[in-house]
N, CA, C and O of each residue as an XYZ file, in Angstrom:
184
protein
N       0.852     -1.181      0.000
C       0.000      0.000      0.000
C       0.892      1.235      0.000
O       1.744      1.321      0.884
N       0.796      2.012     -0.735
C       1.416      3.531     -1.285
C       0.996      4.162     -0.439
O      -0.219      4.244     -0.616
N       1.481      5.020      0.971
C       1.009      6.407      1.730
C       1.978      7.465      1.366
O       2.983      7.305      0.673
N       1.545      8.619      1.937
C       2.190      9.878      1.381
C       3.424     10.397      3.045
O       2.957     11.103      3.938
N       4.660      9.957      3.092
C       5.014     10.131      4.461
C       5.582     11.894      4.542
O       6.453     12.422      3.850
N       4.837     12.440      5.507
C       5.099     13.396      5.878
C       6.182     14.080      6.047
O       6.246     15.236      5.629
N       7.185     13.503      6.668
C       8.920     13.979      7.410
C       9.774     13.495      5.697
O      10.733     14.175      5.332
N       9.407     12.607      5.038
C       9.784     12.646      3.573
C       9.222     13.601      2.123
O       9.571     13.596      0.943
N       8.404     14.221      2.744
C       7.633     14.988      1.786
C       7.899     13.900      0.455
O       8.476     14.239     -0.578
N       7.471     12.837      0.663
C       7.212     12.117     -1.096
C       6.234     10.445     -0.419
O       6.048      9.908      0.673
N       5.886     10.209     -1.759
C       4.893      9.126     -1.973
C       6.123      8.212     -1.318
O       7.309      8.496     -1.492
N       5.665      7.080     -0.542
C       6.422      5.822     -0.307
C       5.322      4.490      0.202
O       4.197      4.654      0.676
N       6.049      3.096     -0.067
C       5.754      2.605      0.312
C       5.450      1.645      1.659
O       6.452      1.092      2.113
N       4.866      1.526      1.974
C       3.877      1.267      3.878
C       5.290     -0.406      3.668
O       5.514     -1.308      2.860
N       5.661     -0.060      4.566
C       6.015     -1.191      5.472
C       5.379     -1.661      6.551
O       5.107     -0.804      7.392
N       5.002     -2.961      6.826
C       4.611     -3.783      7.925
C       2.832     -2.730      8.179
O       2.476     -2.259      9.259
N       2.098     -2.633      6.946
C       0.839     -2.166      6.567
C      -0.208     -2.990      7.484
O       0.300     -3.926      8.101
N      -0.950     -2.879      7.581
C      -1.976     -3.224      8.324
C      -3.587     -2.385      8.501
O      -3.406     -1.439      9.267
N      -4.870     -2.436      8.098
C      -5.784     -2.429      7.803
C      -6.693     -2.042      9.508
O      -6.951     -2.925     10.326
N      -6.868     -1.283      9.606
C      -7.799     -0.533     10.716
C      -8.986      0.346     10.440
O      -9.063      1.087      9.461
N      -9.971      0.205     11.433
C     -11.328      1.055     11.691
C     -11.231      1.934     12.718
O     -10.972      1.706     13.899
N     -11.547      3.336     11.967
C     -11.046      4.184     12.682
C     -12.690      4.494     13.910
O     -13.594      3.661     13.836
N     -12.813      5.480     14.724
C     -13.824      5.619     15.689
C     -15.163      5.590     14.767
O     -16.207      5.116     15.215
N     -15.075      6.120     13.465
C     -16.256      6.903     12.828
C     -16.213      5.386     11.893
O     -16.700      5.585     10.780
N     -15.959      4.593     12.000
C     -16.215      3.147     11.423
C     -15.570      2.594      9.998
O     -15.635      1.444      9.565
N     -14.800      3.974      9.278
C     -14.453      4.137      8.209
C     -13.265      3.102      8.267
O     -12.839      2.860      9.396
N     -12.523      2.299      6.932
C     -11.447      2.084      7.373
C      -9.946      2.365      6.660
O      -9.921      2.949      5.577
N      -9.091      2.067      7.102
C      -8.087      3.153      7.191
C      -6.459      1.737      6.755
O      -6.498      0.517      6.912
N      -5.285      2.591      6.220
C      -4.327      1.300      6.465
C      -3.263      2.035      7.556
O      -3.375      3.259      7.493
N      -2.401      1.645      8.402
C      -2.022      1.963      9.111
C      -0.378      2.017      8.868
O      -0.622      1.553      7.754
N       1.141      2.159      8.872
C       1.928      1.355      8.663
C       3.317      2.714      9.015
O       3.203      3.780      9.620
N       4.423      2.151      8.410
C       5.758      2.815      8.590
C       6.286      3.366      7.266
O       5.793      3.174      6.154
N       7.236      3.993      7.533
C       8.022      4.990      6.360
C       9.153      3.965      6.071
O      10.062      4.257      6.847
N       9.437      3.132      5.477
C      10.780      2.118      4.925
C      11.754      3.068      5.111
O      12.633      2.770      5.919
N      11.849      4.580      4.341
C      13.455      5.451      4.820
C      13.452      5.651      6.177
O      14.470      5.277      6.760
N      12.378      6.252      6.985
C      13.177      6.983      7.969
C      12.131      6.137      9.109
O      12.639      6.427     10.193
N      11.435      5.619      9.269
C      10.700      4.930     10.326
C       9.252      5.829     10.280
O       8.221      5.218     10.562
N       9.188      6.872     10.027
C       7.791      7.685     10.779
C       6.450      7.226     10.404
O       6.184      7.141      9.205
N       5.401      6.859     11.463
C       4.231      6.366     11.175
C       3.490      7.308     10.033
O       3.425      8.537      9.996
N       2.970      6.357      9.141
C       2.025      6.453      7.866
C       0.707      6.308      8.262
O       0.404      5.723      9.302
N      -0.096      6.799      7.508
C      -1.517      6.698      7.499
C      -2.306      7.137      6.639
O      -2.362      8.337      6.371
N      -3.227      6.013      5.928
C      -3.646      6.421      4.389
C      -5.227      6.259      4.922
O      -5.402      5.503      5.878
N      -6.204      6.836      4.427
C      -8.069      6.375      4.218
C      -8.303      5.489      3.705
O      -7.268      5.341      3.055
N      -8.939      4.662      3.447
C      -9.520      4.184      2.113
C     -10.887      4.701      2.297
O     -11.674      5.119      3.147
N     -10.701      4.369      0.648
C     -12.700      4.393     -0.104
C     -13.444      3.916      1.289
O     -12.851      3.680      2.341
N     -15.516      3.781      0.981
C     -15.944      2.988      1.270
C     -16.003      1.483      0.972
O     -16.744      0.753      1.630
């Protein structure tokens, strides 16, 4: 899964990704930055 990491300002790919529901029931993928470690976090669709 492709997230956008913040502290890299560029597109990268989710290491050790994982699939969560956030409070509002929506769900979400969760994961790490492969360069520098910093937590990722992407939406998905319905």
């Amino acid at each position: 899964m492709e997230g956008y990491c913040v502290k890299c300002k560029a597109k990268q790919e989710m290491s050790d990704a994982k699939e969560v529901e956030m409070k509002n029931g929506r769900k979400a993928m969760k994961g790490k930055c492969p360069a520098c470690g910093t937590g990722m976090f992407r939406i998905l669709g319905k």
